[in-house]
C-alpha positions as CSV (number, residue, x, y, z in Angstrom):
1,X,0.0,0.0,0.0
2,X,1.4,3.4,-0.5
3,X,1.8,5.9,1.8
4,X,1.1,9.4,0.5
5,X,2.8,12.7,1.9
6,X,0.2,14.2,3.4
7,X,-2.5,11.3,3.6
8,X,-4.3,11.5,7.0
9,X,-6.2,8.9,8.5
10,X,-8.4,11.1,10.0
11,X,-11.2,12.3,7.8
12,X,-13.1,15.0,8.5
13,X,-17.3,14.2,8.8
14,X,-18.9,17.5,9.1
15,X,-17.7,21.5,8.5
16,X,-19.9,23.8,10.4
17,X,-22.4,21.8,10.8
18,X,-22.9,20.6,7.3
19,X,-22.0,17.0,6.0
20,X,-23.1,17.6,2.4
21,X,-19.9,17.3,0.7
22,X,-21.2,20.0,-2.2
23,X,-22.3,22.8,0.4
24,X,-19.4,21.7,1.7
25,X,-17.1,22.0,-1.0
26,X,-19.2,25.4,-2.0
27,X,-18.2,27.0,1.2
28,X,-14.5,26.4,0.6
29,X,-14.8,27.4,-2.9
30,X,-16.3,30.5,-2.0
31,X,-13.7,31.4,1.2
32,X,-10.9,30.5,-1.2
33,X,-12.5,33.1,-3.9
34,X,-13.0,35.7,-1.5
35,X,-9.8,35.3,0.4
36,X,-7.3,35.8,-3.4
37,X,-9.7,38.0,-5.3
38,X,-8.3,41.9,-5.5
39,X,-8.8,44.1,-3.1
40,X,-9.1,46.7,-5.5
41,X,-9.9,45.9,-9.2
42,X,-9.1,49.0,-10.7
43,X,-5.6,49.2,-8.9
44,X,-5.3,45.6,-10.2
45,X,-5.7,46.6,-13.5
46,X,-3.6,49.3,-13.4
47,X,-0.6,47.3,-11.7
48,X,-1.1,44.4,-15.0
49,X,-1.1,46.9,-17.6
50,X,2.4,47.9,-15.9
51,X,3.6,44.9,-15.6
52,X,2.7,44.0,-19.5
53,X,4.5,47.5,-20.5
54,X,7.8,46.2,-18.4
55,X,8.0,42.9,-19.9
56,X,7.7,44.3,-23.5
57,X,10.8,46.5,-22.5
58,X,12.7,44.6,-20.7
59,X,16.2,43.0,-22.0
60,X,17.9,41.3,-19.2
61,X,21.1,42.4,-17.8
62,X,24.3,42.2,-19.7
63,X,26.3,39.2,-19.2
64,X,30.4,39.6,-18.5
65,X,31.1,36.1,-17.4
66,X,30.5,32.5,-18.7
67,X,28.6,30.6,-15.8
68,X,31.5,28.2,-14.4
69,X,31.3,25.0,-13.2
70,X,32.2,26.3,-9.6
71,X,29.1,28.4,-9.4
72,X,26.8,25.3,-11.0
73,X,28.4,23.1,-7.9
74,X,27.7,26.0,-5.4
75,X,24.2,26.2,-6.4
76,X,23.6,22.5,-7.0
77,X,25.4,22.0,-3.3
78,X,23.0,24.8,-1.4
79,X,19.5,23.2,-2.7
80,X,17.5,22.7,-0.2
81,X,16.5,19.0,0.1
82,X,12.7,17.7,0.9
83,X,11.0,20.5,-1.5
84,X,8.3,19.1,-3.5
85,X,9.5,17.5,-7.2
86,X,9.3,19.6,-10.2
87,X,6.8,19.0,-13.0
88,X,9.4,15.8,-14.1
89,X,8.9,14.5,-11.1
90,X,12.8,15.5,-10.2
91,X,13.6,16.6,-6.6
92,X,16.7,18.5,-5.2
93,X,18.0,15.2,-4.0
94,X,18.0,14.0,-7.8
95,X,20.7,16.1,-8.6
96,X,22.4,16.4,-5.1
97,X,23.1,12.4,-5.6
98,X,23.3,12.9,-9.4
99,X,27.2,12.1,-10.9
100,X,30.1,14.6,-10.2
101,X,30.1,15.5,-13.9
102,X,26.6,17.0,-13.9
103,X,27.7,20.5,-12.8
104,X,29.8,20.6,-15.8
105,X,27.2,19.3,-18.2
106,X,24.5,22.4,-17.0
107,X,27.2,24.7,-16.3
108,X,27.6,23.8,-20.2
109,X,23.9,23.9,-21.2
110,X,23.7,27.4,-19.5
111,X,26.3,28.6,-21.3
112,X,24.8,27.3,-24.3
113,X,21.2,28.9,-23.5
114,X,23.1,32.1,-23.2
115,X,25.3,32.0,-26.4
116,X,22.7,31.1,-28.4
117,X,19.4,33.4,-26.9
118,X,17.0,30.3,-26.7
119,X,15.8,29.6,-23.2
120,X,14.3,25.9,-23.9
121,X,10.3,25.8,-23.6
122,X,10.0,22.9,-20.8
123,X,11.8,25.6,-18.9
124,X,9.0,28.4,-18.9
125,X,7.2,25.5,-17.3
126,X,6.1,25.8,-13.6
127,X,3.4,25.3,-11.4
128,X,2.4,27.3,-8.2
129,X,0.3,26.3,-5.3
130,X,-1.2,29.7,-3.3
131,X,-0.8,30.0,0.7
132,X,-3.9,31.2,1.7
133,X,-3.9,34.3,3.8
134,X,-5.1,33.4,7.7
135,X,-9.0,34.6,8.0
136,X,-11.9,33.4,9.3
137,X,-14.2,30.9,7.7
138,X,-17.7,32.7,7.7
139,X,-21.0,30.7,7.1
């Protein structure tokens, strides 16, 4: 049997009061909305339209150095271990236990992704899961 991360043999039976699992799941759905929707939607607005302006503009900053192995190993050596995987399925601990040569082989394909101006498209890739701010759940 496998044993999931953050499987709980507790279930919960009722939330305030209800055991419907759709008013159930309605009230959460609607908390969730409330608690990440703007404060202010035309200060929102203004703040994307910024944002979209900025990324048009911006280049990058120049680069003077090559990326080195050294700085691949220092990186690679400083991951934190235990984070969740990536969308591969590849943890910190993948590459912490990986073979020696593997800084040299990214510090290569950086280098490479900066000679040539292509950043590959698997590596726009991400996912983010939201913290929810701490309020009160109301009816």
């Amino acid at each position: 049997m496998l044993a999931f991360k953050f499987e709980t043999k507790n279930r919960c039976i009722q939330v305030n009061g209800n055991i419907d699992s759709n008013v159930v799941a309605n009230k959460f759905a609607n908390h969730f909305h409330k608690t990440y929707s703007c404060n202010n939607a035309s200060r929102a607005a203004e703040l994307h339209s910024q944002y979209l302006i900025k990324t048009r503009e911006y280049q990058g900053l120049p680069l003077t150095e090559d990326v080195d192995v050294e700085l691949v190993s220092r990186v690679v050596y400083d991951l934190k271990r235990g984070k969740a995987a990536d969308l591969d399925n590849l943890t910190a601990e993948h590459i912490l236990y990986s073979h020696p040569i593997l800084p040299c082989l990214l510090a290569r394909l950086f280098n490479l992704i900066l000679l040539c101006n292509y950043v590959p498209s698997a590596f726009r890739l991400s996912y983010t899961i939201p913290i929810p701010k701490f309020a009160r759940l109301s009816d």
